[in-house]
C-alpha positions as CSV (number, residue, x, y, z in Angstrom):
1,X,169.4,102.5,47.3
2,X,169.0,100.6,51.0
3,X,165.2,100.4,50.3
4,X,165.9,98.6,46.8
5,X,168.5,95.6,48.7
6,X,165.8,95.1,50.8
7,X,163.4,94.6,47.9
8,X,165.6,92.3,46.2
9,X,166.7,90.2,49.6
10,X,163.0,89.9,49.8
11,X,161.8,89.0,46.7
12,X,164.8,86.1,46.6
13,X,163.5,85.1,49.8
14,X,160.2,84.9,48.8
15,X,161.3,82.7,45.8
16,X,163.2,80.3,47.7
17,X,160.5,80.0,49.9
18,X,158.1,78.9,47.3
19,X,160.3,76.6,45.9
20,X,160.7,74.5,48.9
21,X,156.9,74.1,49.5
22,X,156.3,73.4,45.7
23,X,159.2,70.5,46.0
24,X,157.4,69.2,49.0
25,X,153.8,69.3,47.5
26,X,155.7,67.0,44.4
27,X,153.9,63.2,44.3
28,X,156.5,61.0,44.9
29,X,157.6,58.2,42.7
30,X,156.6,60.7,40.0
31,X,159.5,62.4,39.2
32,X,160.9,59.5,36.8
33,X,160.9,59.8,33.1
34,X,160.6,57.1,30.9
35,X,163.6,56.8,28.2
36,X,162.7,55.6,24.9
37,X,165.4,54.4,22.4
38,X,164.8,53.1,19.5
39,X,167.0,50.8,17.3
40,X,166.4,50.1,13.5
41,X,167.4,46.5,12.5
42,X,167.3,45.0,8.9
43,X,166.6,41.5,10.1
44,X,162.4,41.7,9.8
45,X,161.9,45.2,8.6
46,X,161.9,47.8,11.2
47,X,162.2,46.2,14.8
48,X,161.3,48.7,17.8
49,X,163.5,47.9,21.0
50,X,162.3,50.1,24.1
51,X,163.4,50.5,27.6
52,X,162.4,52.5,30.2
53,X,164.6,53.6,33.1
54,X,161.6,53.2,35.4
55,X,160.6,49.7,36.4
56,X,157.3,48.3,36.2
57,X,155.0,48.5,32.8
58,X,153.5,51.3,31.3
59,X,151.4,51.9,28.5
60,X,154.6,53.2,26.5
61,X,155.8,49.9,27.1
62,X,153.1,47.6,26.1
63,X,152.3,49.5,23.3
64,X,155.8,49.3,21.8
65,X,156.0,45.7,22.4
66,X,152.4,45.3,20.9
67,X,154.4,46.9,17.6
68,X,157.9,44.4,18.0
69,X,155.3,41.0,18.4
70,X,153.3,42.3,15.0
71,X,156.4,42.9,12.9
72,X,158.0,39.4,14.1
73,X,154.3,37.8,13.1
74,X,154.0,39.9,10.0
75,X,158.0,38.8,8.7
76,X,157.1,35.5,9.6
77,X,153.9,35.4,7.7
78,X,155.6,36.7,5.0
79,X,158.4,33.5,5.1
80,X,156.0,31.0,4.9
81,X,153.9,32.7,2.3
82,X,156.7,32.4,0.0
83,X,158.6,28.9,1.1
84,X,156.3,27.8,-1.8
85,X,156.5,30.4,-4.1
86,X,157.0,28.8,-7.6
87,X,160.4,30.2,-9.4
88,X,162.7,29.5,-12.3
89,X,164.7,32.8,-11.8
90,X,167.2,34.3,-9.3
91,X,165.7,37.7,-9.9
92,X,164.2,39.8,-7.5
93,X,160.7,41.0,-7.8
94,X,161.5,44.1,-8.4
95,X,163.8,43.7,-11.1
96,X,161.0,41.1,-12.5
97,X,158.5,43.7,-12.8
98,X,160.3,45.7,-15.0
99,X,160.9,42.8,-16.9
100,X,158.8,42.3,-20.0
101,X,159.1,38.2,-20.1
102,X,158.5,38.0,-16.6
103,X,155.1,36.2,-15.3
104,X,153.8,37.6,-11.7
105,X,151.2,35.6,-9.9
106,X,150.4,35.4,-6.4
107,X,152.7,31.8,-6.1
108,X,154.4,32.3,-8.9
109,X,157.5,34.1,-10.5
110,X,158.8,33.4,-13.6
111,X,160.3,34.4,-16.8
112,X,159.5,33.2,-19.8
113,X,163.2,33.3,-21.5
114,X,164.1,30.9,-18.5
115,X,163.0,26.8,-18.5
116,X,160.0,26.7,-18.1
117,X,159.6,22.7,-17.1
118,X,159.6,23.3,-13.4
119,X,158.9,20.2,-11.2
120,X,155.3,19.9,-9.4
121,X,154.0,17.8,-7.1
122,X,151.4,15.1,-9.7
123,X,148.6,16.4,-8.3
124,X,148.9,20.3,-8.6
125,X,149.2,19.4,-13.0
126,X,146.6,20.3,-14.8
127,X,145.4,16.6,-16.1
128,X,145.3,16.8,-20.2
129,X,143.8,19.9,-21.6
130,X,144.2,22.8,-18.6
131,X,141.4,24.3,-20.6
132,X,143.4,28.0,-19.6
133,X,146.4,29.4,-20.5
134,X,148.9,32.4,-19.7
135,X,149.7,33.8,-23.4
136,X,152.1,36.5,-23.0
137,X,152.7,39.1,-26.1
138,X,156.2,39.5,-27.4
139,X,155.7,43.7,-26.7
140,X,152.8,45.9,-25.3
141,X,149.6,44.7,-25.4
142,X,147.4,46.3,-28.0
143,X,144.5,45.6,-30.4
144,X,146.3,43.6,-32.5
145,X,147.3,41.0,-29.9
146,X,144.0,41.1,-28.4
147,X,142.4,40.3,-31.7
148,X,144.8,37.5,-32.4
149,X,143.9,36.1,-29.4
150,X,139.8,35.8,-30.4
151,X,140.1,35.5,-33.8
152,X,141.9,31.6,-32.5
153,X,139.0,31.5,-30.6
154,X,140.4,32.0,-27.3
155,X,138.3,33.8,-24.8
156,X,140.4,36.7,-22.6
157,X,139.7,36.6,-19.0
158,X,142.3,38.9,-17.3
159,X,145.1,40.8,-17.5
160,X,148.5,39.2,-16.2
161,X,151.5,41.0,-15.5
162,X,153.9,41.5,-17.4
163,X,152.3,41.9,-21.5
164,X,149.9,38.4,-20.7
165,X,146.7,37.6,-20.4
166,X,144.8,34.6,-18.8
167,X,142.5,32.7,-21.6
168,X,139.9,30.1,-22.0
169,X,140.9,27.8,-24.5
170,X,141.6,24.4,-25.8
171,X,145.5,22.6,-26.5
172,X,144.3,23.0,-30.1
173,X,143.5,27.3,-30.0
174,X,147.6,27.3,-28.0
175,X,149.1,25.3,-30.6
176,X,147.8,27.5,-33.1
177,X,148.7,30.8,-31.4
178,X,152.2,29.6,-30.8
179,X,153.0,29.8,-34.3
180,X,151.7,32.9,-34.0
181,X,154.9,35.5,-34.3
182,X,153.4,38.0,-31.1
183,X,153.4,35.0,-28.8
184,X,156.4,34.4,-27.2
185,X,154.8,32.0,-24.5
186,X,151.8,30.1,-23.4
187,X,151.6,28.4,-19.9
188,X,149.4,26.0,-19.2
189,X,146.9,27.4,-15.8
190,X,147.4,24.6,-14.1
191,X,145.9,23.7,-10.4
192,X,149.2,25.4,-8.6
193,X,148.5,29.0,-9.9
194,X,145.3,28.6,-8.4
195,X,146.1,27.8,-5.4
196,X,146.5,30.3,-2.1
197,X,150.1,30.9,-0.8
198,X,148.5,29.9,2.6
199,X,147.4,26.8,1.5
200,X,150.1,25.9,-0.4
């Protein structure tokens, strides 16, 4: 029973004994952890705020202030991309794409049951015959549309969201399709829908 104290006072001793070299052997200025917080705001998307409880930078630090200066550039890039953005609705977008009169262009959102006589700087209208169009279908684009389209003698170029496509064709071929009962609109492609958000 003595014999098994004496085992235990030794192995404690032993313990503590280790304990104070390994403390001493410790690096200093080592021993502090960086904290990381992070708080979610809705102003640009997700914004990371960090801070560290020790002084002096890190690569933690840089990194997550690497990812703050790219969201505040990325929502600001985003701002002036669409300062310009042509609209004649109050809609969202994403209420407009599940809208079936709605046009979607790069610099442009509009639907076709609003006006459609929105004001543009003289120079960025198409100057007599635009010579393309935007001719959107009164339902889903099928056959039929598509061959009412060539048999005017327009030529199809592209698809254009929602139920439109972009054709080549004179003020003569859009009169003619506008009497048409599946056409519900046709826009003129003027220089503006051409044109870059950026350099717009």
């Amino acid at each position: 029973m003595r014999s098994r104290l004496w085992i235990w006072v030794f192995a404690c001793l032993v313990s503590f004994i280790a304990a104070f070299w390994l403390r001493r052997l410790e690096v200093p200025g080592k021993r502090t952890i960086p904290s990381v917080s992070s708080e979610f705001t809705a102003a640009n998307g997700l914004s990371l705020a960090v801070s560290f409880a020790k002084p002096g930078e890190t690569p933690a630090a840089r990194e997550a202030e690497s990812v703050i200066e790219e969201k505040a550039k990325l929502h600001s890039t985003r701002s002036k991309l669409t300062t310009f953005r042509l609209q004649n609705t109050t809609e969202s977008v994403g209420h407009l794409v599940r809208n079936p009169r709605a046009i979607l262009l790069e610099n442009a959102l509009l639907d076709t049951t609003c006006n459609l006589a929105m004001s543009l700087p003289e120079q960025l209208h198409a100057p007599g015959d635009a010579g393309a169009y935007i001719v959107q279908s009164r339902s889903i684009l099928d056959n039929a549309f598509r061959q009412a389209l060539t048999q005017a003698g327009a030529t199809i170029i592209s698809y254009i969201p929602n139920n439109a496509y972009l054709v080549r064709a004179s003020t003569a071929i859009i009169q003619e399709l506008q009497t048409n009962p599946q056409v519900v609109a046709a826009l003129p492609y003027g220089p503006y829908f051409k044109l870059k958000p950026a350099l717009l």
